[in-house]
N, C-alpha and C positions, 0 to 999 in steps of 0.2 A: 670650229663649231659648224654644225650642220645646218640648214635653211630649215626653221620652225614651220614656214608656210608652205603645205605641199601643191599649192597650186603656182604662186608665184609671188615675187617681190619687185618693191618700186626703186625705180634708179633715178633722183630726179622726178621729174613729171611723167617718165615714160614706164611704160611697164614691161619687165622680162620676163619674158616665160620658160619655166622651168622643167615643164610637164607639158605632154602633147596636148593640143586641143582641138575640140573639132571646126570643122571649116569655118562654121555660121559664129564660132565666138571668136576666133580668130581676125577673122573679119571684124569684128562691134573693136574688136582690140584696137587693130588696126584704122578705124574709122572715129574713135576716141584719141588718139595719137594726131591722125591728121588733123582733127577738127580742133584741137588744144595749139597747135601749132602751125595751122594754116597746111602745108607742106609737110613731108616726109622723102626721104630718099630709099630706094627699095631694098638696096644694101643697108642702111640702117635697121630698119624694117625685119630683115631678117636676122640679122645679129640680136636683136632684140625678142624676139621672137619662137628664135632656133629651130627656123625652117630654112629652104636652101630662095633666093633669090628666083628660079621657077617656080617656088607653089604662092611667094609674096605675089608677082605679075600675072598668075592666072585670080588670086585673091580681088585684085587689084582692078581687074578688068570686069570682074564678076560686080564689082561697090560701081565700077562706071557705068553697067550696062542698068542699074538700079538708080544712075543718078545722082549718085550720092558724091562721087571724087569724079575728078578729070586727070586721066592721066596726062603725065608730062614724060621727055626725057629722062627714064631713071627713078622714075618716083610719082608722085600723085598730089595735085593740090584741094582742097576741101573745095565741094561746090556746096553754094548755100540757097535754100529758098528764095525763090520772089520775095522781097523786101515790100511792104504793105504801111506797117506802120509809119505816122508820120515825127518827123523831128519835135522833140521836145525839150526842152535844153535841159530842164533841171536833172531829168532823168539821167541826159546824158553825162550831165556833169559828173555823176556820179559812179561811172565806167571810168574805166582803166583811166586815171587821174595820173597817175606817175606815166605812164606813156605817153600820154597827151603832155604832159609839161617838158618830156625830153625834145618831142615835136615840136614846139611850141618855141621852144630855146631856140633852136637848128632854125627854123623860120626867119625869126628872129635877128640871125648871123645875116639873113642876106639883105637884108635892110640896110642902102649903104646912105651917106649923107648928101641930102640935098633929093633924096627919092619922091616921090606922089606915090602913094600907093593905096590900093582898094583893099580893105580887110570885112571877110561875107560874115554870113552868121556862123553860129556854133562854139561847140564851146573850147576849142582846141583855139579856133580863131582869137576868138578874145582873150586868150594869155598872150599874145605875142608881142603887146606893146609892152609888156609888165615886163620882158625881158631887154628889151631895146636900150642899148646904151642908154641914160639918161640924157649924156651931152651929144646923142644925134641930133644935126637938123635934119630932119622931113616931114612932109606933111601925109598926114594917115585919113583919108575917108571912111567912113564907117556907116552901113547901118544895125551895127551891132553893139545893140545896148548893153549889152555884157563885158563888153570892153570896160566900161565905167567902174564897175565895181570891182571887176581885178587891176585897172590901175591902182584904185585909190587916192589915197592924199600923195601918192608920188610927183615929186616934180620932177617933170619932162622937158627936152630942149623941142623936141616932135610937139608939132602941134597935130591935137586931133580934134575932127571935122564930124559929127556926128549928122548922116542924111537925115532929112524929116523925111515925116510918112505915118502912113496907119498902123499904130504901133500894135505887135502880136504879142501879149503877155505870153503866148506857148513858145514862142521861138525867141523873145526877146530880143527882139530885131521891129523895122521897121520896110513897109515894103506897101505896092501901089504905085500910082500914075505919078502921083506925086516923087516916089524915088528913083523911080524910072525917070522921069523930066531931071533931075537933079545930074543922076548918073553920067545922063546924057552929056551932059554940058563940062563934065569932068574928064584931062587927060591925065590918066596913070602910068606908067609906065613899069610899074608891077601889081599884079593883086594876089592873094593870099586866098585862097577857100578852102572850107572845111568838108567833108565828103558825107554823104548817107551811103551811099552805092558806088562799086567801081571794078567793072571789069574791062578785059580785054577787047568785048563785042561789041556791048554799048557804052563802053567809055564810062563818064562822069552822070550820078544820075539822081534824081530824090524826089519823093512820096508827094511834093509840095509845088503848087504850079505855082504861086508867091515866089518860092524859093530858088527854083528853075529861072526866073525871068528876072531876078535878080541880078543872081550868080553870070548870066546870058550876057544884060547889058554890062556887067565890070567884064570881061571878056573882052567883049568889044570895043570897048573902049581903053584898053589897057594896049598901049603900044609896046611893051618891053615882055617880061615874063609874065607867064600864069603859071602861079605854083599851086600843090595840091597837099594835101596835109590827109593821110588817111593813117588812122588803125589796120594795124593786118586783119582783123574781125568783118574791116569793111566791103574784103577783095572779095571777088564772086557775088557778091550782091547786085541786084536787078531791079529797079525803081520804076517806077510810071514813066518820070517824065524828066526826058533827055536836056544837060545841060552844059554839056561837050561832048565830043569824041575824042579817046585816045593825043590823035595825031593834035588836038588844040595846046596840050598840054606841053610844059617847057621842063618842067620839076615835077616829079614824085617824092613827097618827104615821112617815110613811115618809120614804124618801130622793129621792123624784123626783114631779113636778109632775105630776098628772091629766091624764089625757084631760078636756077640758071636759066632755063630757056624763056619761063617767064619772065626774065630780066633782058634775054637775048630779045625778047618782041618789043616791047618799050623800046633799046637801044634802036631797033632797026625803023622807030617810028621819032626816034630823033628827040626821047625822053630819058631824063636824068635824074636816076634812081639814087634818094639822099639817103642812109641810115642813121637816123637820130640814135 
């Protein structure tokens, strides 16, 4: 049977093109592929496409010189606007929920028994005790009040420690001098945080100075790991206010497979890329 659509058909999420196109749709193609999937490879790119790998890389150059992709090694990853809005949990709750629960599990696993661990806000964050063995011992810090209602009536061997403080109905957490003093006095030896922004340049990052100096003192105070929990949606993101760099972090645990070189920087900065 012959292809009904004289312009093109979808294979998957990605689109082949079947007929020439000109450069400028070529390109929106191309830049709807990466942006769906964070990353593209240029050889895929062209196979899909049915152009030769030259006209994908002068494509490709043409989307970075616009700002829009960074090229890598072979391929191109999405760059994303300056991140402005701030965390809101319910909203987010309501994003990629299946991804976040794969995250959430994988966390989860690294919880071993007899651990202290800091768990920040967010909504990835607060599944992670709802998958924890039941018959773990450790004890879980929190000032994420969202934790509460995805345990539920489970009964836990883990005991959880919920910080006081000024509590934010927007973020559903607690935070202030008061958690800050708390924090303080707390040694962990792993913590868990949920990401707004995160790139290669400025590291770990978010819209919220509450959230920031939170995030800041579990860090500090956390003698063993710091692990990160991000959506591939989050990477290339750029936030106000800085609450690591890169080189802090122990774990990266997300939903989708690195750019190789982008994984080759991580490795060389002594971070350990999980895929949930």
């Amino acid at each position: 049977m012959c292809d009904c659509n004289p312009e093109s058909k979808r294979v998957g999420e990605i689109m082949e093109v079947t007929n020439p196109l000109l450069p400028e749709q070529r390109r929106q193609l191309i830049l709807e592929i990466i942006k769906s999937d964070y990353t593209a490879r240029s050889s895929q790119l062209s196979q899909h496409l049915k152009v030769s790998e030259m006209t994908i890389r002068r494509d490709l150059a043409a989307l970075e010189r616009q700002g829009m992709v960074k090229r890598t090694h072979g391929g191109a990853v999405f760059r994303h606007e300056r991140m402005t809005d701030k965390f809101k949990y319910q909203e987010s709750k309501e994003e990629n929920p299946e991804e976040k629960e794969k995250i959430a599990r994988m966390a989860a696993e690294l919880i071993e028994p007899h651990d202290v661990v800091f768990i920040g806000e967010g909504t990835t964050a607060s599944m992670i005790l709802s998958y924890v063995d039941r018959d773990m011992p450790c004890t879980v810090f929190s000032n994420n009040c969202g934790i509460t209602a995805e345990v539920g009536s489970t009964a836990l061997t883990a005991e959880l420690i919920l910080i006081g403080g000024k509590y934010n109905p927007v973020t559903y957490s607690t935070a202030g001098n008061f958690t800050l003093e708390i924090i303080e006095r707390i040694n962990a030896n792993k913590v868990f945080l949920g990401v707004d922004a995160f790139s290669l340049r400025t590291g770990l990052t978010t819209s919220s100075q509450d959230i920031a100096a939170i995030n800041r003192a579990m860090i500090r105070n956390t003698t063993g790991s710091v692990i990160i929990m991000s959506h591939h949606t989050k990477f290339g993101l750029v936030a106000a206010m800085e609450i690591a760099k890169v080189k802090e972090i122990d774990i990266l645990i997300t939903n989708l497979k690195m750019p190789k070189d982008f994984n080759h920087d991580l490795m060389a900065m002594d971070v350990e890329v999980v895929m949930a």
